[in-house]
DRENDO-1510 file (C-alpha; in Angstrom, 1 decimal, always signed):
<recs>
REC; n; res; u; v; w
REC; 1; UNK; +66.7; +109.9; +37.8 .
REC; 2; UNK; +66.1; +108.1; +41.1 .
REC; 3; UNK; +68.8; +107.3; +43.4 .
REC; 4; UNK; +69.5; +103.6; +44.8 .
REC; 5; UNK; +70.8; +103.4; +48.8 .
REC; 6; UNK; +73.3; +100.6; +49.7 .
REC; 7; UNK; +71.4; +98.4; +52.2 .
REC; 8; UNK; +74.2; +98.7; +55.2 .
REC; 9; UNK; +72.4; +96.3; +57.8 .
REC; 10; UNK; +71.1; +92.5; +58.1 .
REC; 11; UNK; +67.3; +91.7; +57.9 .
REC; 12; UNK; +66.4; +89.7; +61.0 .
REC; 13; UNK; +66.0; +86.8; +59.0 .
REC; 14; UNK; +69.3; +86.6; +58.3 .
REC; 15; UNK; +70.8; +88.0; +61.8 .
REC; 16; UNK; +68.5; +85.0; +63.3 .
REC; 17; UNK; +70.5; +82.6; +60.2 .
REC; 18; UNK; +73.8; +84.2; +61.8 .
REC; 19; UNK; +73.1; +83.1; +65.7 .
REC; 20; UNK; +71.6; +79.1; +64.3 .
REC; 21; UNK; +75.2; +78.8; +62.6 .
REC; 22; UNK; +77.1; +80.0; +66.1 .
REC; 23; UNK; +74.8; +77.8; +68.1 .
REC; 24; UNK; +75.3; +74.6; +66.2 .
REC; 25; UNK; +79.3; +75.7; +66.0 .
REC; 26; UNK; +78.8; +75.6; +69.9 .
REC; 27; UNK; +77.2; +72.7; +70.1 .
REC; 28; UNK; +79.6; +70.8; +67.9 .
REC; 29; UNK; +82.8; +71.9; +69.7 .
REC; 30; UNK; +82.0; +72.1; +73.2 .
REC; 31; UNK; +81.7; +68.6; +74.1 .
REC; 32; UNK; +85.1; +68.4; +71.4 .
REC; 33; UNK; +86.7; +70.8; +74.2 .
REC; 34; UNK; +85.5; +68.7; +77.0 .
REC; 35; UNK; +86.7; +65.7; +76.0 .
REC; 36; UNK; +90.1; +67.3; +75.5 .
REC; 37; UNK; +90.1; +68.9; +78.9 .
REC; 38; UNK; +89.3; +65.6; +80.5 .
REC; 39; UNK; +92.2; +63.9; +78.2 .
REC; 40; UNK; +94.2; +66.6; +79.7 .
REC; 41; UNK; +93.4; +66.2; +83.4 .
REC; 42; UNK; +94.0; +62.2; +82.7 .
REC; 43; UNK; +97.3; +63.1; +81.2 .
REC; 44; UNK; +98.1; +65.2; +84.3 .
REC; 45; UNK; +96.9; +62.6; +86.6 .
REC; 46; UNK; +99.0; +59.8; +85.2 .
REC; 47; UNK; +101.6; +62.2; +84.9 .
REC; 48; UNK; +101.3; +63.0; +89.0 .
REC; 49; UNK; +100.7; +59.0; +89.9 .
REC; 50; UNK; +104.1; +58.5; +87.8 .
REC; 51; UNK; +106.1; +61.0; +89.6 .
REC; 52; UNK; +104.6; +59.9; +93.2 .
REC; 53; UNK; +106.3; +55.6; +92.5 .
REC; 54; UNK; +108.8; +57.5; +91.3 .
REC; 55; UNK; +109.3; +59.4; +94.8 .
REC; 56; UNK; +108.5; +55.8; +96.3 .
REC; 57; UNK; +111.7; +54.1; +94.2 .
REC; 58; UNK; +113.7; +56.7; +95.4 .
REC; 59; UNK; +112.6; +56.6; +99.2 .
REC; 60; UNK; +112.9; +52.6; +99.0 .
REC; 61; UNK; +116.7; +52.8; +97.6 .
REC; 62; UNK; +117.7; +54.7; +100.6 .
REC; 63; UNK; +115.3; +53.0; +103.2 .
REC; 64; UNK; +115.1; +49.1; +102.0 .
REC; 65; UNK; +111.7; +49.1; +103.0 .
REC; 66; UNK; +108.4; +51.0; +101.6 .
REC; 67; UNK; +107.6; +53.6; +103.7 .
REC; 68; UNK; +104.5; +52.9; +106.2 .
REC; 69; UNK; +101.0; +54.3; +105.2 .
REC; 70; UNK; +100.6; +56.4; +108.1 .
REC; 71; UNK; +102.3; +55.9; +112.1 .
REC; 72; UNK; +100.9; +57.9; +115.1 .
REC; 73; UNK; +103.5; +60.8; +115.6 .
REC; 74; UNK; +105.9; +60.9; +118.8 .
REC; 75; UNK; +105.5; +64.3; +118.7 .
REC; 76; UNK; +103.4; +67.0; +117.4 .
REC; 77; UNK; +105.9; +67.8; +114.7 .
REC; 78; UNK; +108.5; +66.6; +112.6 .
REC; 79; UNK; +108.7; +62.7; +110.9 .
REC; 80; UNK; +109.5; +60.9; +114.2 .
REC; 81; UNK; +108.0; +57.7; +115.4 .
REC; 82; UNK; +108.2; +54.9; +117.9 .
REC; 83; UNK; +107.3; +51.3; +117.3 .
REC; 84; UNK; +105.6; +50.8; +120.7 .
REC; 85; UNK; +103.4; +53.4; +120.3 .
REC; 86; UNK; +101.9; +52.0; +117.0 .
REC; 87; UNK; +98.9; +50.3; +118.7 .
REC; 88; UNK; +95.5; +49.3; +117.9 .
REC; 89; UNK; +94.6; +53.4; +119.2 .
REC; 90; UNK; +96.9; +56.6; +119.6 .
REC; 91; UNK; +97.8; +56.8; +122.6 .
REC; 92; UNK; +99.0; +60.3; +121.8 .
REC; 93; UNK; +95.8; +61.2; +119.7 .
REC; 94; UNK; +97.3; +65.4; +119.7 .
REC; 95; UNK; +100.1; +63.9; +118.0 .
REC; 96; UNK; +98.2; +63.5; +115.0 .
REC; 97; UNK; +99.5; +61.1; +111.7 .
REC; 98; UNK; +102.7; +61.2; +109.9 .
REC; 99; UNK; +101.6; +60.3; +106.6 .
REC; 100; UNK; +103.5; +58.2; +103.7 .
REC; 101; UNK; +103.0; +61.3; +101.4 .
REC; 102; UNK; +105.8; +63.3; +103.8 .
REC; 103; UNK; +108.4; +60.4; +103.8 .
REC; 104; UNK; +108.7; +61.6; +99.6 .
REC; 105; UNK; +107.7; +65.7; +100.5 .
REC; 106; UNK; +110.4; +67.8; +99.5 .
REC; 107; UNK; +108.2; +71.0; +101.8 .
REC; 108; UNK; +107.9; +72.7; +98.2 .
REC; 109; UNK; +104.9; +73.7; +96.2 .
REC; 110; UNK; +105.9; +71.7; +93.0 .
REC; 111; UNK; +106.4; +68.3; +95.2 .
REC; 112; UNK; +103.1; +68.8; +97.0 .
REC; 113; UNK; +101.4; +69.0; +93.5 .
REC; 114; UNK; +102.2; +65.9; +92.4 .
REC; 115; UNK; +100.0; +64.2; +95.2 .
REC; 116; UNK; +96.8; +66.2; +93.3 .
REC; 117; UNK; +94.4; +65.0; +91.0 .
REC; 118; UNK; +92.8; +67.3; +88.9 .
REC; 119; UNK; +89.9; +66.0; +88.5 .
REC; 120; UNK; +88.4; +65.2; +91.7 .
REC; 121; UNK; +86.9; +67.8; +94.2 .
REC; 122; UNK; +89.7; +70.0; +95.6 .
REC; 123; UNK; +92.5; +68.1; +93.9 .
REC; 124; UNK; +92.6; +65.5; +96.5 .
REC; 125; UNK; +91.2; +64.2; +99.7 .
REC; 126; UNK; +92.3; +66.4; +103.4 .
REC; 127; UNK; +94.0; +65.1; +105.9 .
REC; 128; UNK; +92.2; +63.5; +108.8 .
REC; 129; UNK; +93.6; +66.1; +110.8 .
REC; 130; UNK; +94.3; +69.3; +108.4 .
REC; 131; UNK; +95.5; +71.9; +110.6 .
REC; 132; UNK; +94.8; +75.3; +111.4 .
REC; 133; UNK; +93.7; +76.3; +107.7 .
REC; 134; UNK; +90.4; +76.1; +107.0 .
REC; 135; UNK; +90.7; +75.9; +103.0 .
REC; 136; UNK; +92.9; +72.6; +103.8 .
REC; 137; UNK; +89.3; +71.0; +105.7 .
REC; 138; UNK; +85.8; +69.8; +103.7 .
REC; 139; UNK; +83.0; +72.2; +105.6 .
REC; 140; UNK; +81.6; +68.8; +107.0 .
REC; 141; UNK; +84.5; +67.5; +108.2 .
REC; 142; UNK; +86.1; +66.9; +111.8 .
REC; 143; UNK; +89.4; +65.8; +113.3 .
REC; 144; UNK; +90.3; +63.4; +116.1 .
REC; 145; UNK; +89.8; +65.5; +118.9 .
REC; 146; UNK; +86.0; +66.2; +117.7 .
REC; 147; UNK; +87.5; +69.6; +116.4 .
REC; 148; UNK; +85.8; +71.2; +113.0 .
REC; 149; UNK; +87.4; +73.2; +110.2 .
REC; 150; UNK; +90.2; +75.7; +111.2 .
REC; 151; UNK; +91.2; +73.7; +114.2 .
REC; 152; UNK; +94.7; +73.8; +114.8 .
REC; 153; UNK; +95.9; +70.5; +116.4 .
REC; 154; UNK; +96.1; +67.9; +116.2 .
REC; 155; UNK; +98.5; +68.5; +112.6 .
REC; 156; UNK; +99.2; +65.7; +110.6 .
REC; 157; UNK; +102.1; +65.6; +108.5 .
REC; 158; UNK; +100.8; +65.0; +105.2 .
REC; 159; UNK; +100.2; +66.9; +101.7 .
REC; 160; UNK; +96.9; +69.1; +102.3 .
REC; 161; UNK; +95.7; +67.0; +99.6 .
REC; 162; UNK; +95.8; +64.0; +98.4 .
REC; 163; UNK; +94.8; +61.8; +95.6 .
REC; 164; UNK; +96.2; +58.8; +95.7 .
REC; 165; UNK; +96.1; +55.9; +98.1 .
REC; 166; UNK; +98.8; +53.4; +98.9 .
REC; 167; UNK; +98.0; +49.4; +98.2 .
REC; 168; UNK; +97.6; +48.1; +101.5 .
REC; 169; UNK; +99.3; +44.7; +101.2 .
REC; 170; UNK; +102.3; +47.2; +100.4 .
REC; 171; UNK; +102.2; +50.2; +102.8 .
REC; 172; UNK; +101.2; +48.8; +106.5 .
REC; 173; UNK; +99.3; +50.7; +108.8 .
REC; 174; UNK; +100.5; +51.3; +111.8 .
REC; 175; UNK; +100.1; +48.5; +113.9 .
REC; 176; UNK; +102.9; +47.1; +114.7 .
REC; 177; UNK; +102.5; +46.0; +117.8 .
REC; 178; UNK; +99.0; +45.7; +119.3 .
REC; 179; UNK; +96.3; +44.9; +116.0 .
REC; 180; UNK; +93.5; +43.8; +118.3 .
REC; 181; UNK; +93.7; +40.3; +116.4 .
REC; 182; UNK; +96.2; +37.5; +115.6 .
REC; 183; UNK; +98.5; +39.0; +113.2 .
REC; 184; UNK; +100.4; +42.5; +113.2 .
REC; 185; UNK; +101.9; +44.9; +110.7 .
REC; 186; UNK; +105.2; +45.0; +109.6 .
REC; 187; UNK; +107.4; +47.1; +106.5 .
REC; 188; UNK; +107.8; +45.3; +103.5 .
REC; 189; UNK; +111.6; +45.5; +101.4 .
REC; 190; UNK; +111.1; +46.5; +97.8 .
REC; 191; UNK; +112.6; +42.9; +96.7 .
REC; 192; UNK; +109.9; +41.1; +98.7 .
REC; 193; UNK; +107.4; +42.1; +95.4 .
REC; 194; UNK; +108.7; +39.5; +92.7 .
REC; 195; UNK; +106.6; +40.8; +89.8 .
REC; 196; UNK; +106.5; +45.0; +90.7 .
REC; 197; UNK; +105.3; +45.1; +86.5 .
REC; 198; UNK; +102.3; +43.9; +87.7 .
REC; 199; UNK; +101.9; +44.8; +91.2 .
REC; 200; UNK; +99.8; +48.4; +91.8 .
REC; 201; UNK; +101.9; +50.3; +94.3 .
REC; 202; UNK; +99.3; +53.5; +94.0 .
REC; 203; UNK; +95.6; +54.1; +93.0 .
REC; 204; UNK; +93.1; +57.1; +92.9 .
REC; 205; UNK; +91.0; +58.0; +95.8 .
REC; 206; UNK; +87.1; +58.1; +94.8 .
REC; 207; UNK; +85.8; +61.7; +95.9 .
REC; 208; UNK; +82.2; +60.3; +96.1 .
REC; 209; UNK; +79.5; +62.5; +97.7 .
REC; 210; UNK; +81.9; +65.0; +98.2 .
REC; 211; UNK; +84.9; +63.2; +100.2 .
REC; 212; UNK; +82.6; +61.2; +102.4 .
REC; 213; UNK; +83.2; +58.4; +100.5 .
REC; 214; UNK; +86.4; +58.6; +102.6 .
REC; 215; UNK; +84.2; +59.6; +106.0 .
REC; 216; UNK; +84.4; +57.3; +109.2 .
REC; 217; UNK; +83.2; +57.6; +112.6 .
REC; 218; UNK; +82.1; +60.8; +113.8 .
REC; 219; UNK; +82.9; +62.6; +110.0 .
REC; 220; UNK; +86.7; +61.6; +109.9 .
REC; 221; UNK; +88.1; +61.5; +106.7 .
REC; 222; UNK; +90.4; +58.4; +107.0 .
REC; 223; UNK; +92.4; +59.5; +103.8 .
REC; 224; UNK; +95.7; +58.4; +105.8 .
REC; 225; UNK; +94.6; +54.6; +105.6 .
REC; 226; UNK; +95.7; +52.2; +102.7 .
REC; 227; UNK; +93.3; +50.2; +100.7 .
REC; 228; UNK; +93.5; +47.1; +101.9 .
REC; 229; UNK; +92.6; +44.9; +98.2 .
REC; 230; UNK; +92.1; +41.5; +100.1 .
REC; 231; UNK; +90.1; +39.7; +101.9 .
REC; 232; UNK; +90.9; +37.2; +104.4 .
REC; 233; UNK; +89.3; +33.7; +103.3 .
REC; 234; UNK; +87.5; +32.9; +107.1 .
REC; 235; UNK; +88.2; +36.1; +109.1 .
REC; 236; UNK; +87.1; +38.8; +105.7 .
REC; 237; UNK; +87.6; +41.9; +106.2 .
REC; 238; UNK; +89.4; +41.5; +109.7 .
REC; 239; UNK; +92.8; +40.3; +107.6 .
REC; 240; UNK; +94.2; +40.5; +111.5 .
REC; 241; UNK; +91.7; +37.9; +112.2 .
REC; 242; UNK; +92.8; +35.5; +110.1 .
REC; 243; UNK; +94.4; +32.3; +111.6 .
REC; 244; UNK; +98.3; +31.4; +110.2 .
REC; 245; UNK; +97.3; +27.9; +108.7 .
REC; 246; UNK; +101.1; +27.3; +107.2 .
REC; 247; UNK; +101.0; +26.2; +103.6 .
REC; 248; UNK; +97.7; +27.4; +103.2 .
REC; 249; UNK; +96.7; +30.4; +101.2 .
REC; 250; UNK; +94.8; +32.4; +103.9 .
REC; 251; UNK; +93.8; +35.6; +101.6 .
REC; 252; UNK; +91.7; +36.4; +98.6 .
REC; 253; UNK; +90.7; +39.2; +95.6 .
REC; 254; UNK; +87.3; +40.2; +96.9 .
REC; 255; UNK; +84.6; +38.7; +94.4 .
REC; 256; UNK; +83.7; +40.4; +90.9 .
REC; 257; UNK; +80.0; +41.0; +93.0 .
REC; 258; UNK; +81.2; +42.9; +95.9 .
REC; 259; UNK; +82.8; +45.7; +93.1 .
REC; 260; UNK; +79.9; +48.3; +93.7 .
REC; 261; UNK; +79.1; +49.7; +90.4 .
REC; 262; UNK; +79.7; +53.6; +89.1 .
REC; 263; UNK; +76.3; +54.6; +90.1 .
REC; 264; UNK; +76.5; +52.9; +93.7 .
REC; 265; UNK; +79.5; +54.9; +94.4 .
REC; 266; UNK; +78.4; +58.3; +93.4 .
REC; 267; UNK; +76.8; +59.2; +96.7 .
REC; 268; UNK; +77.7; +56.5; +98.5 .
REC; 269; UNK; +79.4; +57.4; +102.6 .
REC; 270; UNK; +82.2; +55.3; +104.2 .
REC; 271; UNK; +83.7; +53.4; +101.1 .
REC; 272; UNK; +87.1; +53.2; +103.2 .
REC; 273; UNK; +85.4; +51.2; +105.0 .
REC; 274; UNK; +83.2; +49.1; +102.9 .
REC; 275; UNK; +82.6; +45.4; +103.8 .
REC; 276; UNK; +82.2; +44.0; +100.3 .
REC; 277; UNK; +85.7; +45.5; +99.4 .
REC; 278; UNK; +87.9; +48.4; +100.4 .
REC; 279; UNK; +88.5; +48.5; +96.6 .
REC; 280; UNK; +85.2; +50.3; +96.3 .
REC; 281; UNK; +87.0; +53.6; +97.7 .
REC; 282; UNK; +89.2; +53.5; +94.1 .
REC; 283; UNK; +88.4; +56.5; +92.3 .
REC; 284; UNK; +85.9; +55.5; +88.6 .
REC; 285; UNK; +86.7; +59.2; +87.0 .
REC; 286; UNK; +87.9; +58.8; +83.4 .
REC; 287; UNK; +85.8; +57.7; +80.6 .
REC; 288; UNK; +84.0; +54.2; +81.1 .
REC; 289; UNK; +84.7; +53.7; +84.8 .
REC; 290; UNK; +88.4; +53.7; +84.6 .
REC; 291; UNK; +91.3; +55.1; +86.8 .
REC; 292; UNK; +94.9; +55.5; +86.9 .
REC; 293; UNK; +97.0; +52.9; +89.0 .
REC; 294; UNK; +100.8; +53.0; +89.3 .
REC; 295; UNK; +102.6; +50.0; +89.4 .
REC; 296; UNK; +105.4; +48.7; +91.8 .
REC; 297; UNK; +108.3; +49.6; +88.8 .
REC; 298; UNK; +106.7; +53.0; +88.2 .
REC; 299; UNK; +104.3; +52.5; +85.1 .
REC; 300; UNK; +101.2; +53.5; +85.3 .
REC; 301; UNK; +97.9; +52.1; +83.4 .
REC; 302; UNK; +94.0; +53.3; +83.0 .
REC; 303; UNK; +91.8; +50.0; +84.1 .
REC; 304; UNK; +88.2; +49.8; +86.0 .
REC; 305; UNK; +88.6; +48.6; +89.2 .
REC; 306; UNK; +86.9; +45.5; +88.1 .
REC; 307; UNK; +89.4; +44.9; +85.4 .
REC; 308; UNK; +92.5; +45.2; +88.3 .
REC; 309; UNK; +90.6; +42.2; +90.2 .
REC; 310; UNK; +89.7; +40.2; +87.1 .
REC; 311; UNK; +93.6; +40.8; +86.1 .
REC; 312; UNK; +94.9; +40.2; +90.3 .
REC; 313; UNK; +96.9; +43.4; +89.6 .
REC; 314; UNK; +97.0; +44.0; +93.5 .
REC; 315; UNK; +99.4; +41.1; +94.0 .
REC; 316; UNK; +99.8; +37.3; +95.3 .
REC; 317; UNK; +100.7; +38.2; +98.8 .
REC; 318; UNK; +99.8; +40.1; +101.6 .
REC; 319; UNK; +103.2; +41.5; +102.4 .
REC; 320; UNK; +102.3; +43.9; +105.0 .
REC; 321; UNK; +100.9; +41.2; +107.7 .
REC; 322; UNK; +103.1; +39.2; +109.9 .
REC; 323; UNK; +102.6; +35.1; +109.6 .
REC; 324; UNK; +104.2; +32.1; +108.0 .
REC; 325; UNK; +101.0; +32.3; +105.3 .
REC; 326; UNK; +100.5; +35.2; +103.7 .
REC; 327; UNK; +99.6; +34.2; +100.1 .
REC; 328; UNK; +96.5; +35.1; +98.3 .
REC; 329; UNK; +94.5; +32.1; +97.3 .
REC; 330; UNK; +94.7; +31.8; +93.4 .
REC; 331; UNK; +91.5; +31.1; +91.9 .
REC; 332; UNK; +90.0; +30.0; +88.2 .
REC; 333; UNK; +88.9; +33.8; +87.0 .
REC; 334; UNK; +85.5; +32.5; +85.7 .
REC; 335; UNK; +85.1; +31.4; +89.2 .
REC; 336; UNK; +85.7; +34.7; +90.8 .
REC; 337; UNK; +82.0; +35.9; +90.5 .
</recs>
């Protein structure tokens, strides 16, 4: 009688049958994962833009007013300010900024994370001048006084990182008294924006080419400016240039052609700054071009930047600028090209 063995193993054949299945298991739910982390990180995003109008509802009921995008600091600490020092340059440049972000911080961990976006490089942009820890700079990067990463003043008073930017006709910058043109800045009361529903109080910095999309003079990153959404109709983007004609709309929504497209952003330098549209510096990172924007009653929506211009989701006035005429000029949409 001959005795049988019990095959224990797998031929290669079917070992190589085993690793095809895996593979195309992987390749099925990987992209299945990633679209769910990104749904995640948009979820957390929203969640964060929601919770910083929220901060800014709260800080308006006590104040009146919104709280300024960024003053220069009367000293090197602490949240004070003085109106005559809020000219066209510091005058105190070791001062540093006090930020809008620390008008809502709390000083905690928990508050600071609501400024992040997880999905751009870092969580959010630095401040323009981050202080003495280096992990709060971008290796590139310098502060006012020409200083590089690790610097220790000047210290602005802002999150290490943020992700959102303030709506320019809303938050002033500082220039209250001296703007180098005809018009100034000045605060703007929560009841001054008559339809907050549709009104974007907040928006998503871009983190193009690594934060530099953000980068001025001398690598600044000018992540304690607002985004200023319009344009002025003779002066453009000088809006303190632009003459007080009385009963005359003296603003506009930048043109459909001047929003630089996904690819044009990717490695693009000095969007802040842009001279088609500061709108270009609005983050594009959620599936087909889109961001998150909160709104002036603290609701937030997922649009292209495009779609908030076509929509003139940024508002009818520029709030933020001194004059008799501040309204933005209200054209046919098919003629906004």
């Amino acid at each position: 009688m001959t005795q049988r063995t019990r095959r224990t193993g797998f031929t290669l054949i079917e070992l190589l049958v085993v690793v095809a299945i895996i593979a195309i298991l992987i390749g099925v739910l990987l992209p299945a994962l990633g679209r769910a982390r990104v749904a995640a990180q948009q979820i957390q995003a929203a969640s964060n833009g929601r919770s910083v109008a929220q901060g800014i509802a709260t800080y308006t009921g006590s104040n009146e007013f919104y709280p300024p995008s960024y003053v220069y600091g009367s000293s090197t600490s602490g949240l004070s300010w003085r109106f005559d020092q809020q000219q066209a340059t510091n005058p105190n440049p070791s001062n540093g900024y006090v930020h809008w972000s620390y008008a809502l911080f709390d000083g905690t961990e928990t508050a600071a994370d609501s400024f992040k976006n997880p999905k751009v490089l870092n969580g959010g942009a630095p401040a323009t001048n981050p202080g003495k820890n280096i992990d709060d700079w971008e290796p590139w990067q310098k502060n006012d006084l020409g200083g590089g990463p690790g610097s220790e003043d000047p210290n602005d008073r802002q999150v290490k990182r943020c992700g959102f930017a303030g709506n320019g006709a809303i938050f002033p910058r500082n220039k209250f008294s001296e703007s180098g043109g005809i018009r100034f800045n000045q605060l703007v009361k929560a009841t001054q924006v008559g339809n907050p529903a549709n009104t974007i109080l907040v928006a998503e910095w871009s983190d193009a080419n690594g934060w530099k999309s953000l980068e001025g003079t001398g690598n600044l990153v000018k992540s304690h400016r607002p985004v200023m959404p319009f344009l002025g109709r003779s002066a453009g983007r000088d809006v303190y240039g632009e003459i007080d004609r009385p009963g005359v709309a003296n603003f506009k929504y930048p043109a459909k052609s001047a929003i630089r497209s996904d690819a044009a952003i990717s490695s693009a330098v000095g969007l802040i700054e842009d001279n088609l549209s500061e709108l270009n510096a609005i983050g594009r990172h959620w599936p087909g071009g889109k961001s998150n924007f909160a709104f002036a009653d603290g609701h937030v929506d997922t649009k292209t930047v495009l779609e908030t211009v076509e929509e003139r989701l940024w508002g009818d006035k520029v709030w933020s600028l001194t004059g008799q005429s501040t309204k933005v000029l209200v054209e046919p949409k098919t003629n906004n090209n």
